[in-house]
Wavefront OBJ file of the C-alpha trace (Angstrom):
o trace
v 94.644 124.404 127.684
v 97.831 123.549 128.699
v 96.736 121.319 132.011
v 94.751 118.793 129.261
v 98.822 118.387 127.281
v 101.177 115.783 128.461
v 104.726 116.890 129.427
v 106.141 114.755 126.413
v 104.273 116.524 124.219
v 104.565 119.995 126.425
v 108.158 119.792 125.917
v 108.044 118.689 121.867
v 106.696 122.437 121.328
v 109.367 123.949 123.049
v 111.818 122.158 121.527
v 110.275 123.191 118.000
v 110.431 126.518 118.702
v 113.881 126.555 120.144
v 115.295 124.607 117.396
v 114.469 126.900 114.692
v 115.840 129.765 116.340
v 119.006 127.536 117.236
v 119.135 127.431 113.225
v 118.705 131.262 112.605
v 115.056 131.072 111.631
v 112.671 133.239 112.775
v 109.003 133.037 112.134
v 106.054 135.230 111.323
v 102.195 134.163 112.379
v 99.995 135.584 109.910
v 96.309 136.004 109.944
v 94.542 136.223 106.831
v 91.141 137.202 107.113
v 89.777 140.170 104.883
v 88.972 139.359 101.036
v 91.683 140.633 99.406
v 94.682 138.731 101.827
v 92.485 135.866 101.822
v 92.028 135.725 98.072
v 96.387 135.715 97.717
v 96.824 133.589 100.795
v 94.308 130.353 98.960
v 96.764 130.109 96.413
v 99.678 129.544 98.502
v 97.756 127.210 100.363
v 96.852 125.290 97.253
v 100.259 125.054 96.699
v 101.763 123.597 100.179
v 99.056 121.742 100.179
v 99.820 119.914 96.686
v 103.657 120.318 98.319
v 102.731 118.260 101.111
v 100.586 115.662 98.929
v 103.728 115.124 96.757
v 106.122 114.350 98.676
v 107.464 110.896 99.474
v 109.246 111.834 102.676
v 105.645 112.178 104.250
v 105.443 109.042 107.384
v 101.575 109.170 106.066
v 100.245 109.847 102.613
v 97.700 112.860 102.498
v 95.812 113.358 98.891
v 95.365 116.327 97.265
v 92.053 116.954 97.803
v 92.190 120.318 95.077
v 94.067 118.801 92.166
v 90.419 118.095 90.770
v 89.634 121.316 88.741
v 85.939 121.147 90.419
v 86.925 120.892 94.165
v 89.540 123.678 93.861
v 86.970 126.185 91.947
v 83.680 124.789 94.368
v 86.626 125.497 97.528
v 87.365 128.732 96.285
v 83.997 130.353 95.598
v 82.847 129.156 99.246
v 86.615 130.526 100.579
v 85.496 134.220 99.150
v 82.088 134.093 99.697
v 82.894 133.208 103.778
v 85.684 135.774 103.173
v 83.288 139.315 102.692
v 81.503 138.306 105.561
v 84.529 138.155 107.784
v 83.973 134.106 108.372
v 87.143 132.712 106.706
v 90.728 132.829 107.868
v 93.902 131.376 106.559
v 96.577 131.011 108.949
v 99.853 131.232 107.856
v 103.815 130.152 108.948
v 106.000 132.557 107.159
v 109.911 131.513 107.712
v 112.772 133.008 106.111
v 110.434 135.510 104.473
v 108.330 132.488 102.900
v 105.203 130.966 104.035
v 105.795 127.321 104.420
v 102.419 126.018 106.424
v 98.705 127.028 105.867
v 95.655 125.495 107.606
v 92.896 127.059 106.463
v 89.481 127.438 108.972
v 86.297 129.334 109.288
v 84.749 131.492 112.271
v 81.034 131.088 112.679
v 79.974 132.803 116.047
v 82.454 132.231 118.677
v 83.992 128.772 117.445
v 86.572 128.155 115.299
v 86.582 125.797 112.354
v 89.890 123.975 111.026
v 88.957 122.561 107.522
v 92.388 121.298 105.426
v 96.408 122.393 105.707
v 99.185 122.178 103.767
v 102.921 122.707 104.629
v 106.319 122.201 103.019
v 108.109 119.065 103.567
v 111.861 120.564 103.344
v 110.583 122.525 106.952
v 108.971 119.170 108.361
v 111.781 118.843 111.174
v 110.713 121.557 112.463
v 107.637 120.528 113.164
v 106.169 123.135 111.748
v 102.601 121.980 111.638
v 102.555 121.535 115.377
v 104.021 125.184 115.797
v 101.159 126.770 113.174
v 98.874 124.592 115.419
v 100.041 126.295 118.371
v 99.959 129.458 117.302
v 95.910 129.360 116.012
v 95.600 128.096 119.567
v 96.417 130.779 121.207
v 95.189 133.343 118.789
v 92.129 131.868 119.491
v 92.624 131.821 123.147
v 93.471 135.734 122.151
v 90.159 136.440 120.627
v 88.224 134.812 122.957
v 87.088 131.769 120.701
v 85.208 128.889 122.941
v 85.644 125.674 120.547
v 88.222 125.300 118.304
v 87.252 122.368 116.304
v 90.137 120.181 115.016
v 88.000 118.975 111.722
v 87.406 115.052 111.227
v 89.409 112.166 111.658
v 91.262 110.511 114.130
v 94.872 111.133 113.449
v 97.938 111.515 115.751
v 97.690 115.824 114.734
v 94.960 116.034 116.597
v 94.956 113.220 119.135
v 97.623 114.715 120.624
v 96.293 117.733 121.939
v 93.731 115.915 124.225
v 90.787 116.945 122.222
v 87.310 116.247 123.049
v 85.805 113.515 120.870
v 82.290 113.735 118.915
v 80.391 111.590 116.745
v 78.695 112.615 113.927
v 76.404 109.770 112.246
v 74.448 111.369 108.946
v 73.323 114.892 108.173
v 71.757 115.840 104.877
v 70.867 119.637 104.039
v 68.627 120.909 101.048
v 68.476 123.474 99.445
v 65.908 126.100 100.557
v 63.233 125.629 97.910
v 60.198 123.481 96.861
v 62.182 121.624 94.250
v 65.033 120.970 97.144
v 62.196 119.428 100.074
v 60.957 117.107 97.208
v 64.455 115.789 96.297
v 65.353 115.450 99.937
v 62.057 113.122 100.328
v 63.148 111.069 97.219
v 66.733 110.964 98.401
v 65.041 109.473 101.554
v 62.669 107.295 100.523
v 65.554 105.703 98.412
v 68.121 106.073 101.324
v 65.297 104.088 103.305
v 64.987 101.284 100.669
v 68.939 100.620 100.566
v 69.043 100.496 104.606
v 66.131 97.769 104.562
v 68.130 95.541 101.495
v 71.521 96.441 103.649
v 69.988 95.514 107.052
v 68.474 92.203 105.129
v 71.973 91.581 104.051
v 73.884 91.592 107.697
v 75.147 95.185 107.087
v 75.667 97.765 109.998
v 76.344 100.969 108.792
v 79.451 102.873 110.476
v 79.979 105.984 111.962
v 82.114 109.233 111.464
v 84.323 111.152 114.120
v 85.106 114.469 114.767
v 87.702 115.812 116.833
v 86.826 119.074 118.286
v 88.730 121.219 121.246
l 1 2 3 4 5 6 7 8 9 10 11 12 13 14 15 16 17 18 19 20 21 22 23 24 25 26 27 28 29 30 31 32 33 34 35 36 37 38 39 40 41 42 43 44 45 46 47 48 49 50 51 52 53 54 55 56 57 58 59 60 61 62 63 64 65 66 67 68 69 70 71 72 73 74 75 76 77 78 79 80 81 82 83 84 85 86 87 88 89 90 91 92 93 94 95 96 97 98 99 100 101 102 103 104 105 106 107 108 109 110 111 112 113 114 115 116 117 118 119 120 121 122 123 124 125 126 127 128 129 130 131 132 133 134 135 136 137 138 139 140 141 142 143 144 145 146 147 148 149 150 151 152 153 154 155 156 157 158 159 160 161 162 163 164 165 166 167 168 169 170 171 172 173 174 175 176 177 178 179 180 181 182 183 184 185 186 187 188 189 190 191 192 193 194 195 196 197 198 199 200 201 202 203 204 205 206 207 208 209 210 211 212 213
């Protein structure tokens, strides 16, 4: 893990760490994982995540993705549901007996699943999102995870930890009923009308990245 890391960026860690503890902070690493911890850990991370969405002293703008009443409720349903069957963990930053960064992830088999984070700003020269980072690395390492996947995009948070890139173009899943294997067959015999009209049109449809390591 360390080999695929640039020094630069080698020596931004250690500077992170040492740097807090220059300023009398200590940290805790915290991972939530059975229902009840995990049920009290989503709010907080509903919180920093708003927190971070907020701010204005943020370099680049990150939505809330759970101010909608729907997400948050459809998000936390699937969080406990993952949760009593030991597939959900919330990872935590606690500093100066607060936690002040959450990235929230689930395990399925030996790989490791980052999905959204949240962290207070008022901590951000710290770097603490690069330290929580760290710290699910090796706790992965720890547990003998394969693939931690970094979740989609393309931004410098993951980029920088030399991750392996993979494309992901279209994937549609119904539901496992009759009613669900007709709708997908109407979804696609629309889907396939719209790419003949787009195609007609000069359009070339895109593609989606995910950064996994």
């Amino acid at each position: 893990m360390l080999s695929r890391l640039n020094g630069k960026f080698k020596r931004n860690i250690r500077k992170r760490y040492e740097l807090l503890a220059k300023d009398g902070f200590a940290f805790k690493f915290r991972v939530n994982e059975n229902p009840d911890s995990v049920g009290k850990s989503l709010h907080r991370f509903f919180d920093l995540h708003g927190l971070r969405a907020n701010s204005d002293e943020m370099d680049v703008k990150h939505p809330d993705r759970f101010t909608n009443d729907v997400n948050r409720a459809f998000i936390a349903d699937y969080v406990n549901l993952l949760a009593g069957r030991g597939a959900c963990r919330i990872f935590e930053l606690e500093i100066d007996g607060r936690p002040i960064a959450s990235i929230l992830g689930f395990v399925m088999d030996d790989n490791l699943w980052l999905y959204s984070s949240g962290f207070d700003p008022s901590w951000r020269k710290y770097g603490v999102m690069t330290m929580l980072t760290a710290e699910i690395l090796k706790w992965s390492i720890g547990s003998r995870m394969a693939v931690v996947n970094l979740s989609c995009g393309k931004d410098m948070g993951k980029i920088r930890w030399n991750p392996t890139e993979v494309n992901f173009f279209h994937v549609l899943q119904p539901a496992p009923r009759r009613k669900g294997r007709l709708l997908l067959r109407a979804y696609e015999s629309m889907d396939g009308l719209r790419r003949v009209a787009a195609w007609g049109r000069g359009y070339r449809p895109g593609k989606g990245r995910e950064v996994t390591a």
